[in-house]
Every structure is written in structure tokens, then in C-alpha cells.
C-alpha positions in Angstrom: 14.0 -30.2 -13.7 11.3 -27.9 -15.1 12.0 -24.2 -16.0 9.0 -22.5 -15.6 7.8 -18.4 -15.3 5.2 -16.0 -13.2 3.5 -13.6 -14.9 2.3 -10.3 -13.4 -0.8 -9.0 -14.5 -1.2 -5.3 -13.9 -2.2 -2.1 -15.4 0.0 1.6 -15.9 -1.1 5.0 -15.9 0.9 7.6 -16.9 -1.0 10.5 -15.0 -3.1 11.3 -12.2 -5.3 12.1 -14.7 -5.9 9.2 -16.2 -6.4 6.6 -13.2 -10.1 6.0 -12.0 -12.0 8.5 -10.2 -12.3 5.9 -7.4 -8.5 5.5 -7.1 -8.1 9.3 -7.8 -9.7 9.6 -4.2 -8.1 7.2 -2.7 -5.1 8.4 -3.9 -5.9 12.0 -2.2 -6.5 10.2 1.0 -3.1 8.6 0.8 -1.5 11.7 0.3 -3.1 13.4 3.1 -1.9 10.7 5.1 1.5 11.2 3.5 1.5 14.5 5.6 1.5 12.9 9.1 4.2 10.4 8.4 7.0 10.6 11.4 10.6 10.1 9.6 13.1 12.2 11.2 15.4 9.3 10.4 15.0 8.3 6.6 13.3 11.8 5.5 11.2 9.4 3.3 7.1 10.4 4.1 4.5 7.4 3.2 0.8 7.4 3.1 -1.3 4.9 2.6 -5.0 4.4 2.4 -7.4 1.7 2.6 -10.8 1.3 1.0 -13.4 -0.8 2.8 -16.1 -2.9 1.3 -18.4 -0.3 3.1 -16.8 2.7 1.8 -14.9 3.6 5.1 -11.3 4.4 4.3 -8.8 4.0 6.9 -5.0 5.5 6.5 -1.6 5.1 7.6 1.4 6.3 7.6 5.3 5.4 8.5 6.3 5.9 12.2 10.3 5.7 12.5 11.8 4.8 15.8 15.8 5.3 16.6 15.4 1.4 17.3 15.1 1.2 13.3 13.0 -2.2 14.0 10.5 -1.0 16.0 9.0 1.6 13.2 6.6 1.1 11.3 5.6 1.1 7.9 2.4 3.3 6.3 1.0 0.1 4.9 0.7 -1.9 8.1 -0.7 1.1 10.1 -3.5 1.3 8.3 -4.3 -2.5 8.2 -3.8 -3.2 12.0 -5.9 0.8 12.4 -8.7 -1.1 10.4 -8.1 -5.0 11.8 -8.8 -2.9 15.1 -11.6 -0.3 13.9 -13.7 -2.3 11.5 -12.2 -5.9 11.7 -15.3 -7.4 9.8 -15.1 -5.2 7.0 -13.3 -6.3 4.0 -10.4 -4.7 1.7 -11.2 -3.1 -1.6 -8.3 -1.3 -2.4 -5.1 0.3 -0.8 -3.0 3.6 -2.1 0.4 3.9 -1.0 2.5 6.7 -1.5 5.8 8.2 -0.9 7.9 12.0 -1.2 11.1 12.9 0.2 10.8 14.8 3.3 8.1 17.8 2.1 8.7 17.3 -1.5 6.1 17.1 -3.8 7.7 14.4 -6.4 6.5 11.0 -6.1 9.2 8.4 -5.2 8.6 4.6 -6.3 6.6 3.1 -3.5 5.7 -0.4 -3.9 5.0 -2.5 -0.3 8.3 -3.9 1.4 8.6 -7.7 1.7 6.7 -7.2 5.2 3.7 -5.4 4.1 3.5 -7.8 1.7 3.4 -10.4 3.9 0.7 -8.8 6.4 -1.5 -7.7 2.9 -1.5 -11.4 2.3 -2.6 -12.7 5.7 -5.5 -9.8 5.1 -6.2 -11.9 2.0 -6.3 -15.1 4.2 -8.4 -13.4 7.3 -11.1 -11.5 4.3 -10.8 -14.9 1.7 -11.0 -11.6 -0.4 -8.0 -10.4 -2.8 -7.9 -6.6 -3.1 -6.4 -4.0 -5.5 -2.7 -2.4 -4.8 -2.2 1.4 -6.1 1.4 3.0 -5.7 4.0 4.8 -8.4 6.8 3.5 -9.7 10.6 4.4 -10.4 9.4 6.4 -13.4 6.2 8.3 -11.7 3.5 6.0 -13.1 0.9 4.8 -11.5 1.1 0.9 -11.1 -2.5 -0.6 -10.0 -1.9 -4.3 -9.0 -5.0 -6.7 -9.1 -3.6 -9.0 -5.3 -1.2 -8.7 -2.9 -0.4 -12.1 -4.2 0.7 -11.2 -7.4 3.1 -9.1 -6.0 4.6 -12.1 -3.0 4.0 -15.4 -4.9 6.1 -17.5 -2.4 5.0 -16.5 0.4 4.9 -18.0 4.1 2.0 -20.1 5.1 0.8 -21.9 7.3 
């Protein structure tokens, strides 16, 4: 047997503020996004936003669905919108947000197990990692470096 560990690299910010001007927009464009969401079930509005290698950012937000299954999660809205409006074009970054209903406070919002899963098949399809922005449980700002730092099991094939 062999005990061994996996390390997560990744940086915090403790303000709006303080992140990059680059994430500082995207961020805006997530939480613009936010505003759309369609959660008459959970009351729990996400945006998302997604940078592409030509600028271009593409957004998403949750659609709920009374057959809970058949929503759909900010994150993977904007991927499949940009798999299906710019398939060629390549990740940079993605913002993800969350509030409660019309709130204003930030809510921890780190991709589900799904999202993960689709952000890393984006990472197969581009051969291209790209960053992860969302806040945590305490309102920082968490910037990961990969999807696959964040699902390091994952399914293959």
C-alpha cells in the first residue's frame, strides 16, 4: 500500500478589488448573466461566463425544471452556448457566480461534480486547460489554474 496526497494549486483574493482587471470583467459578465437565471425552484441564481481565446465571452446561467433532472446548470449553458456558437474557439477562463434569489451577497459557487466533468471533456476537445473564477464559503474569490485540479479522478475514456 502507498499513502500518497493531491495538492491544489490556486490563488485567493479577498476583494473584488483586488482580482485582475481581466477577471474583474469577466466577473461583471457573470453577474449580468446571474440576472437571467430561471430558479423558481431552489431560489439560488447562477451566472457564468466564458472567455474565449478570441476575446468573445459567452454566458450561462441555471435553468430549473419541476423534473429537477432536466435543469440545467449556468456552467454547462455557457459551454454547450459556445461548443455551438464558436466550437473552434478555445477556453481562457470561466466566472461562475451565485446569490440567493435577488440578493446581492455572494454564495459559495464552485462547479458541481457534472460541470466539472463537462469542463474537463472541454479540456480534452481544446487539449487546452483554462482558468476557473468563483467565491467561496467565506466571499473570497478562489481562481483555479484547470478544471483538473479541481476533478482529479475523473471519467475517461
Amino acid at each position: 500500500m502507498e499513502n500518497l496526497n493531491i495538492n491544489i494549486p490556486y490563488q485567493k483574493f479577498a476583494s473584488f478589488e483586488d482580482l485582475p482587471e481581466k477577471h474583474q470583467i469577466l466577473w461583471k459578465e457573470a453577474l449580468e448573466a446571474r440576472k437571467s437565471s430561471y430558479s423558481p425552484y431552489s431560489n439560488f441564481t447562477v451566472g457564468s461566463a466564458i472567455e474565449l481565446e478570441n476575446g468573445e465571452i459567452i454566458t450561462g446561467t441555471n435553468q430549473e425544471n419541476a423534473a429537477f433532472p432536466a435543469g440545467l446548470c449556468a456552467e454547462r449553458v455557457a459551454m454547450y452556448r459556445s461548443g455551438i456558437q464558436a466550437p473552434e474557439q478555445k477556453f481562457v477562463r470561466m466566472a461562475i457566480c451565485a446569490t440567493k434569489g435577488k440578493e446581492e451577497n455572494l454564495r459559495s459557487a464552485p462547479p458541481c461534480g457534472g460541470c466539472r466533468q463537462v469542463m474537463l471533456e472541454f479540456e480534452k476537445r481544446h487539449q487546452q486547460s483554462f482558468e476557473l473564477l468563483f467565491t467561496d464559503a467565506n466571499g473570497d474569490f478562489i481562481l483555479i489554474n484547470s478544471p483538473s485540479d479541481l476533478f482529479p479522478f475523473s471519467f475517461v475514456f
